[in-house]
C-alpha positions as CSV (number, residue, x, y, z in Angstrom):
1,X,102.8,197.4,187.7
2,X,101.2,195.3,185.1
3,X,101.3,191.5,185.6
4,X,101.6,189.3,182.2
5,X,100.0,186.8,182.9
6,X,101.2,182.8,181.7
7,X,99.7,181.5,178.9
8,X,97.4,178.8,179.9
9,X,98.6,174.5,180.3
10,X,96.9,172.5,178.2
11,X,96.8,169.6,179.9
12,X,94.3,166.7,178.7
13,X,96.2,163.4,177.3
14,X,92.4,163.1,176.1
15,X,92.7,165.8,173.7
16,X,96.3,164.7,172.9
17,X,95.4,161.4,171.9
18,X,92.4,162.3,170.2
19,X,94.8,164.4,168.0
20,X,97.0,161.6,167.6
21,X,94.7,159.2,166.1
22,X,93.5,162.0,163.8
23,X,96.6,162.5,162.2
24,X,97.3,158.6,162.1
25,X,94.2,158.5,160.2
26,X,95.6,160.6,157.6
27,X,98.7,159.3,157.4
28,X,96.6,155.9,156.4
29,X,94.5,157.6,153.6
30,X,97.9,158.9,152.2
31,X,97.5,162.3,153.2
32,X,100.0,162.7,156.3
33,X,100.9,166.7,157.2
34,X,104.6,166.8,155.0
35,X,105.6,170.4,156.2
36,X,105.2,172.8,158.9
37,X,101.5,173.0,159.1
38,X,99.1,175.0,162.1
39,X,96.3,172.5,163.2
40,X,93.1,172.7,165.6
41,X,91.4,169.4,166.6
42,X,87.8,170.2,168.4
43,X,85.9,168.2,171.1
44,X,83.6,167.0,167.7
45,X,86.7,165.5,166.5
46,X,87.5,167.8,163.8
47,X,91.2,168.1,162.6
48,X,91.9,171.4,160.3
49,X,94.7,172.9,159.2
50,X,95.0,176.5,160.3
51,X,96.9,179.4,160.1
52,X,100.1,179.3,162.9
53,X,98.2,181.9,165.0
54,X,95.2,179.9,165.5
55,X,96.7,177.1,165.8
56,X,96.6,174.6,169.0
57,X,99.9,173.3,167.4
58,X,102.0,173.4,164.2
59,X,103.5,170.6,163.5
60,X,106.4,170.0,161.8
61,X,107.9,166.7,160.1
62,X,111.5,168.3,159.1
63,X,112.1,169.7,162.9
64,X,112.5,168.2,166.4
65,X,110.7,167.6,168.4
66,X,108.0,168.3,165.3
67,X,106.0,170.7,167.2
68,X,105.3,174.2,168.7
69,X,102.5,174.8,170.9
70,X,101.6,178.6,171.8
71,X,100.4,176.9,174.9
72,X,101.9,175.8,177.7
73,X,101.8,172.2,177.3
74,X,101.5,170.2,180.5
75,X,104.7,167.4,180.9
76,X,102.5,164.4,180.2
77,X,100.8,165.6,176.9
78,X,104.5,167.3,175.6
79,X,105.4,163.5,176.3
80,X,102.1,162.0,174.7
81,X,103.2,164.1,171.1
82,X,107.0,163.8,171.6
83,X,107.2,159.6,172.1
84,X,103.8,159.1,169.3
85,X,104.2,162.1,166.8
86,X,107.0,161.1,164.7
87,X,104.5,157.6,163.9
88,X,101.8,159.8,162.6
89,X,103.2,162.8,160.9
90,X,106.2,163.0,157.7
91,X,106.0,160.9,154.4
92,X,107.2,157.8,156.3
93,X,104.1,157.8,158.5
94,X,102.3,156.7,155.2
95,X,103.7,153.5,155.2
96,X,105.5,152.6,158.3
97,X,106.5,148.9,159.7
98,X,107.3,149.5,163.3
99,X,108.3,146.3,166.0
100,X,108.4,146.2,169.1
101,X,109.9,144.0,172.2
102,X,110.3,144.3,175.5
103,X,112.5,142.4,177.4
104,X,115.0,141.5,180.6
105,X,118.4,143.6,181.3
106,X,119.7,140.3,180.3
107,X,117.5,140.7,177.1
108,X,115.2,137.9,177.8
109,X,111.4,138.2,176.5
110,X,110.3,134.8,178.9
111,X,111.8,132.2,181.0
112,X,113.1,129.0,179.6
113,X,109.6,127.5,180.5
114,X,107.8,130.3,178.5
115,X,106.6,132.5,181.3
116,X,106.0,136.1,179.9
117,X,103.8,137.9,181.7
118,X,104.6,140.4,183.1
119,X,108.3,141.1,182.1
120,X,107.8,144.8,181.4
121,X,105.3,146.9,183.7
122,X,101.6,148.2,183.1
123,X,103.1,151.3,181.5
124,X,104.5,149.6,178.2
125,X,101.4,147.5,178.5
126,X,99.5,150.3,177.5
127,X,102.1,151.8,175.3
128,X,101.1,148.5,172.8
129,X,98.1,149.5,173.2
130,X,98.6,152.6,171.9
131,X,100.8,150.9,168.7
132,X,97.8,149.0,168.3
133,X,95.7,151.6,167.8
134,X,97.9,154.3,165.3
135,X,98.1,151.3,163.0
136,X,96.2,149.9,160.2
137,X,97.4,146.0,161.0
138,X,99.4,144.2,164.1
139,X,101.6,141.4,162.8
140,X,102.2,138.4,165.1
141,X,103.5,134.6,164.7
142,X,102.2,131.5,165.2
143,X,104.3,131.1,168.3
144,X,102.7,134.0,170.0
145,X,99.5,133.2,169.5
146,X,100.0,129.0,170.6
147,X,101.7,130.7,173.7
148,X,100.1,133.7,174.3
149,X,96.5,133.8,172.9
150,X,96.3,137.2,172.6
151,X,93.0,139.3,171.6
152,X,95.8,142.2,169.5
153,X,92.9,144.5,170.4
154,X,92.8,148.6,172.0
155,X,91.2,147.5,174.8
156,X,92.8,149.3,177.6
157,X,93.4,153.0,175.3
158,X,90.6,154.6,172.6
159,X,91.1,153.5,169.1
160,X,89.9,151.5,166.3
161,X,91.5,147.4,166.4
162,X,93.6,147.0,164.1
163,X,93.5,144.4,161.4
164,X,95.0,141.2,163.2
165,X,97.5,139.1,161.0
166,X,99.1,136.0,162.0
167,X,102.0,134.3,160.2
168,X,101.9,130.5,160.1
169,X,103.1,128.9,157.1
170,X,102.1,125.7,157.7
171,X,98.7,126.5,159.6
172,X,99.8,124.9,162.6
173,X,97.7,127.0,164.7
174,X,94.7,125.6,166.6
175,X,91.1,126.7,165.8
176,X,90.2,127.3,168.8
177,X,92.3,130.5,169.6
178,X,90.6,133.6,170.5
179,X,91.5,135.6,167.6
180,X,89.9,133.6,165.2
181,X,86.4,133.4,167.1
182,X,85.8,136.4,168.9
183,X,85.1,138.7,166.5
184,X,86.5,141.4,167.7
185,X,88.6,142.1,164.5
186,X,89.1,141.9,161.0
187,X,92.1,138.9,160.9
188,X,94.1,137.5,158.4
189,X,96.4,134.4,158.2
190,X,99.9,134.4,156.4
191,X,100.6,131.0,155.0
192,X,103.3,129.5,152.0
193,X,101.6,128.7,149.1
194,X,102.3,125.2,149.2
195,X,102.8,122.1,152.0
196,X,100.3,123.1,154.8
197,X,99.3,120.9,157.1
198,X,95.5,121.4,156.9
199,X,92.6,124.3,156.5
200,X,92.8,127.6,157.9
201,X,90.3,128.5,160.3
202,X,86.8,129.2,158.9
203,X,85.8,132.8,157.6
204,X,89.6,133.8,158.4
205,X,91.2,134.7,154.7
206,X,94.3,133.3,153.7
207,X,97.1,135.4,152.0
208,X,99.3,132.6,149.9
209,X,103.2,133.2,149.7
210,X,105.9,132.6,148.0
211,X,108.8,131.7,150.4
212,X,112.4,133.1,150.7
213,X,115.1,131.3,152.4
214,X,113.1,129.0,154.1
215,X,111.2,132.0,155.5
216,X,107.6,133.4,154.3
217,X,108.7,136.5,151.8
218,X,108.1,139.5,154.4
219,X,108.1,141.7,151.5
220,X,105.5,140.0,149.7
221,X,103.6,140.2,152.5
222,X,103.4,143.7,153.4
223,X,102.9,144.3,150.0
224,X,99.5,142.1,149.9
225,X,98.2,143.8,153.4
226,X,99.2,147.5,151.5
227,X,96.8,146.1,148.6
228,X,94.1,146.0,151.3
229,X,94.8,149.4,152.3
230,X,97.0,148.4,155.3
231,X,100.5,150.2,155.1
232,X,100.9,151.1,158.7
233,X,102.0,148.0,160.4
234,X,103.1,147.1,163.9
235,X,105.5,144.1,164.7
236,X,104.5,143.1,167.8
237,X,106.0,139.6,168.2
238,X,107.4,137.3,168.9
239,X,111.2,137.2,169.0
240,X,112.0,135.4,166.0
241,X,109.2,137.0,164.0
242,X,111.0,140.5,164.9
243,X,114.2,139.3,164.1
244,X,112.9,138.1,160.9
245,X,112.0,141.6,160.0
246,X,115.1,143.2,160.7
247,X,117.5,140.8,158.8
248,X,115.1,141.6,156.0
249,X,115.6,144.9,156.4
250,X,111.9,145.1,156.7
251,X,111.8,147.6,159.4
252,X,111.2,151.0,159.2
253,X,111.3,151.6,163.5
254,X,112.2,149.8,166.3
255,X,111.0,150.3,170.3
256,X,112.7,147.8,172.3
257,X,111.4,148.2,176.4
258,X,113.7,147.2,178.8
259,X,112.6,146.4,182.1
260,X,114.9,146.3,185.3
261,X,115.0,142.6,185.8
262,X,117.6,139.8,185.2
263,X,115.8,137.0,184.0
264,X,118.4,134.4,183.4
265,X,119.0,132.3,180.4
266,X,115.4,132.3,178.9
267,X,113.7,133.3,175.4
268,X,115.6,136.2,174.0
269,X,114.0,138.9,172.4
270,X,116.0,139.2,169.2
271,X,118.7,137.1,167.5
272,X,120.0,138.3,164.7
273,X,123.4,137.0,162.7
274,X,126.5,138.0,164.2
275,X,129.0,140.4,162.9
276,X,132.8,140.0,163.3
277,X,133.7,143.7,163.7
278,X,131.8,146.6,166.0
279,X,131.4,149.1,162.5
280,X,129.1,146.0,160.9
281,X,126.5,146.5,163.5
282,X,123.4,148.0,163.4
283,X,123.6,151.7,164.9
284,X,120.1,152.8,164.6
285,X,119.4,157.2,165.5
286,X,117.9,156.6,169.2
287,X,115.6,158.1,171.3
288,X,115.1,157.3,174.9
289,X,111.3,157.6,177.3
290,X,110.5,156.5,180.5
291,X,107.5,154.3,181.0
292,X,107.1,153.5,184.8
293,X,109.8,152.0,185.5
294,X,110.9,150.4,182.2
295,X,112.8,152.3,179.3
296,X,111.9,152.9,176.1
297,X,114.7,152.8,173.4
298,X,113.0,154.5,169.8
299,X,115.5,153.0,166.9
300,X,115.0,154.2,163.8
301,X,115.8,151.9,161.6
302,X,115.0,153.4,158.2
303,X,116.1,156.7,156.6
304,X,113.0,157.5,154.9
């Protein structure tokens, strides 16, 4: 009797990743993969389109869960593509706002003192990371970087840093935080036009704007950061700065990490208007991963 043998498990996140980045890459330069399309991505870090039967996956944007692999493809790299693919592939992925949060069962983001770290686990650490790396800028506020002092690099996963933009209208923010000096990354401040309180940082450019309801215009902005060839951008906090972005309806996608901890009353990680009646609210398509212990909720906010 003849055995048939299985078809081989491709199982290197390495090459996933690799893959990943590639196609983010395209989707920057306005060239994303729109329809069902074989591709091959080599060890030289070549990414061609191929015919289906040569093909170490075809991809497609229309289908879930966007792509077929004649391979067998190991759990963790199905996973990789399944959670990151949608950012990277389809007409949206050419210019795509994405936030993030992660936060308490109780949906707190920090204590009432302030105390963040670590309210989700290493996993969704490096799933930030990851954001960080698919797109062209990460978007913070002034509160996370006076609390925080975060480097917004790819430090802990491959990938270019992305541009690092920081909304302060006022240019309350010290000097002295790392973003500004280390040099790590091109950075950008966010400020209104008019009323600051002093001089932005040296060598760090200023993008001027108008305001809207008391609030920098968000729309404004991510059309001045799409003049510099930014369109993919990731939200990555804080809490109010998110929430400014969805009542704008600024926001293409959502994660939202939940950890398995009650935190108390703290810092939530949204807060958005309230509605009087269950059909107002939001009821974004979902998809659900598991990251360690935390979950990760995939809103999609958009219907582009």
């Amino acid at each position: 009797m003849q055995l048939v043998s299985s078809p081989p498990v491709l199982q290197d996140e390495r090459w996933a990743w690799g893959l990943l980045r590639a196609l983010a890459r395209r989707a920057s330069a306005g060239n994303a993969i729109l329809v069902r399309t074989g591709v091959a991505w080599d060890a030289d870090g070549r990414l061609e389109e191929v015919a289906a039967d040569r093909a170490q996956l075809v991809l497609d944007p229309n289908a879930e869960p966007g792509f077929e692999s004649p391979q067998r493809l190991s759990s963790s790299v199905a996973e990789l593509l399944d959670l990151y693919l949608p950012l990277c592939i389809g007409r949206s992925a050419e210019r795509l706002v994405l936030g993030h949060v992660g936060q308490s069962l109780d949906g707190q983001i920090a204590t009432s003192a302030g105390a963040s770290r670590y309210v989700t686990g290493p996993e969704n650490i490096v799933h930030m990371h990851r954001l960080r790396s698919l797109m062209d800028a990460v978007v913070v506020g002034a509160g996370t970087v006076e609390s925080d002092d975060p480097e917004l690099t790819t430090r802990l996963v491959p990938g270019d840093h992305p541009t690092r933009v920081v909304i302060d209208p006022t240019l309350r923010v010290a000097h002295a935080r790392k973003l500004y000096r280390d040099g790590l990354a091109p950075t950008l401040i966010a400020c209104q036009r008019e009323g600051m309180r002093g001089e932005g940082p040296p060598r760090i450019p200023l993008l001027q704007l108008s305001k809207e309801a008391e609030r920098l215009s968000l729309s404004e902005l991510l059309s001045s950061l799409a003049e510099r060839g930014l369109r993919r951008v990731f939200v990555e906090g804080g809490g109010v700065t998110l929430s400014t972005f969805i009542q704008a309806r600024c926001l293409d996608r959502l994660h939202v990490t939940v950890c398995p901890i009650l935190i108390g009353r703290g810092r939530p990680g949204l807060s958005l208007p309230g509605v009087e009646r269950l059909d107002q609210a939001l009821r974004p398509a979902t998809r659900r991963f598991m990251l360690g212990a935390d979950v990760l909720f995939d809103c999609r906010l958009s219907t582009r």
